[in-house]
N, C-alpha and C positions, 0 to 999 in steps of 0.2 A: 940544573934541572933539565929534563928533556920537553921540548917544546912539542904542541900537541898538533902540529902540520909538516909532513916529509919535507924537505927541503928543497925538492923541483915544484913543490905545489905553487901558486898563485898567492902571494898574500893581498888580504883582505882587511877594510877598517869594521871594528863593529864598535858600536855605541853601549852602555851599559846605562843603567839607573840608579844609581848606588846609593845604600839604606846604612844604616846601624842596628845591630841585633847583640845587645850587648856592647861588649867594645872590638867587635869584631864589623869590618867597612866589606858590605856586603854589593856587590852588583846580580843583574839580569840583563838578558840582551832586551833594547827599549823596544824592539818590535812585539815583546810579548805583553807587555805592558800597555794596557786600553786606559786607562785612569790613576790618578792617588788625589785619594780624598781623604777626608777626616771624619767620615759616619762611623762614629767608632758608639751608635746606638745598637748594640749587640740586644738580639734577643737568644737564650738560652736556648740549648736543644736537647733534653733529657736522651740518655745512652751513648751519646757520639762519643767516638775518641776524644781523649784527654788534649788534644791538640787542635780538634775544632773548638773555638775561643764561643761559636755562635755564628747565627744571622743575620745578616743584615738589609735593609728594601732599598734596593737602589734602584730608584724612577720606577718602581714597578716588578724591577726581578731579585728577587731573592737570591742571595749570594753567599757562600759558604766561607767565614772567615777561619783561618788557619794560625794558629799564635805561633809564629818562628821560635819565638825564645823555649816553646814546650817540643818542637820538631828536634829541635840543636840540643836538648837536655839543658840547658838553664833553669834556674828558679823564675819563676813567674812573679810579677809584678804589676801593680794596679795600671789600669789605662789613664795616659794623662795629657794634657794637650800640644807635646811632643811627637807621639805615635799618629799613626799613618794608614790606611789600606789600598795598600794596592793593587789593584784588580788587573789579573790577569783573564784571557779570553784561552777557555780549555775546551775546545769543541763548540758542542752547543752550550752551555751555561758558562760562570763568570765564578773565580774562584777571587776572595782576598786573600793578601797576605799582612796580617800585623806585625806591624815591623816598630821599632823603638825610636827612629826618626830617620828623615830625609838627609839625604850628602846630595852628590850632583852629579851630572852626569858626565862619564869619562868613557875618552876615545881612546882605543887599543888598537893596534894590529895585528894579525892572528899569528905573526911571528914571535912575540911579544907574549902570549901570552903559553904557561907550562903549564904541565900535568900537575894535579893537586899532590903537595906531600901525604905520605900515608895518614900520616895522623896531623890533623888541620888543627893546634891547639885544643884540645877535649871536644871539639866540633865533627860531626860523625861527616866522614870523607865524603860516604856517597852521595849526599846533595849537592857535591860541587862538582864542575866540570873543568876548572881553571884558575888558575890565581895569572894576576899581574904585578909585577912590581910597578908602584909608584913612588914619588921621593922620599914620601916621610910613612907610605903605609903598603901596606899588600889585600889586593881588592882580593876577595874571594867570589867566583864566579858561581853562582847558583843554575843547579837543573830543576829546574820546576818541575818540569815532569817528573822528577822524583820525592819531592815535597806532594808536591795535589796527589801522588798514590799512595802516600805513608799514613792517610786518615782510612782507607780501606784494606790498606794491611795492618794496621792495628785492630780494626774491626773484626776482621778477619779471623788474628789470631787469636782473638777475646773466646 
């Protein structure tokens, strides 16, 4: 695989948070990452994309949860007391992401870490910016920024 830093560049350690969405071992870099809680008291929001899951009040602000397994094309399945939100800081408001459970958190080097293969297992490429190999798995590295825009380009194209 080709690694995603020239090789005069500086390497770097980043830290990840890494989820389950399906059987696939998901990371984020942990600096985007403001919380994971378990308010998974979703209220409804008629017309949104099929990918926002709902709402939810955290301390007060209102936070747009986003169902990965509907982002990635998975079947959807009930909320159960495995799953998770974790709340990202997108500007000014707070985006969740519902994910299918918690993993832990692993440290990479940005040498270490390659370009994602074209086709990520039936998992749509462009959310990821990176895979790593680990011993027994391969993290998939998520762009959020391209998850938090995929409920307004589905809107969009509606």
């Amino acid at each position: 695989m080709v690694t995603l830093i020239p090789a005069n560049a500086t390497v770097t350690e980043h830290e990840f948070a890494t989820f389950y969405v399906g059987d696939s071992l998901i990371g984020i870099d942990i600096l985007q990452v403001q919380e994971i809680n378990r308010n998974l008291e979703l209220t409804h929001v008629p017309h949104a994309p099929p990918c926002v899951r709902g709402v939810v009040n955290l301390r007060g602000d209102v936070v747009t949860v986003i169902d990965l397994r509907v982002v990635f094309g998975l079947p959807g399945r009930p909320i159960d007391g495995a799953n998770r939100n974790i709340i990202l800081s997108c500007g000014e408001e707070r985006i969740g992401l519902l994910v299918d459970r918690i993993a832990d958190v692993v440290h990479a080097k940005s040498d270490e870490i390659d370009v994602p293969p074209a086709n990520l297992l039936g998992l749509s490429g462009r959310f990821f910016s990176g895979v790593h190999k680990l011993e027994n798995d391969l993290l998939l590295i998520l762009n959020a920024t391209s998850v938090v825009a995929e409920p307004e380009d589905e809107a969009t194209a509606a």
